[in-house]
Phi, psi and omega in degrees: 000137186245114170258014163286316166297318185093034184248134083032073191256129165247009145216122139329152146308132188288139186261193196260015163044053130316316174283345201275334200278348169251356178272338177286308185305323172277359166276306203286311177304302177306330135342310185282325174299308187312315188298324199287322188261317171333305173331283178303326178288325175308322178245040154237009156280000000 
């Protein structure tokens, strides 16, 4: 809700997606850790 206006935005403006190729690289790394401490609890049974 943009209330200066009083309008309702359901999408943002599209940005020039510069951010997106490190923002996956940093999903894809944080991917890795989860597996990697599952890994570790998995051999703490």
């Amino acid at each position: 809700m943009d209330q200066g206006s009083g309008v309702l935005v359901l999408r943002e403006p599209e940005c020039d997606g510069k951010d997106y190729p490190l923002a996956l690289s940093a999903i894809q790394s944080l991917g890795g850790i989860v597996d990697m401490l599952f890994q570790k609890t998995t051999k703490l049974k």
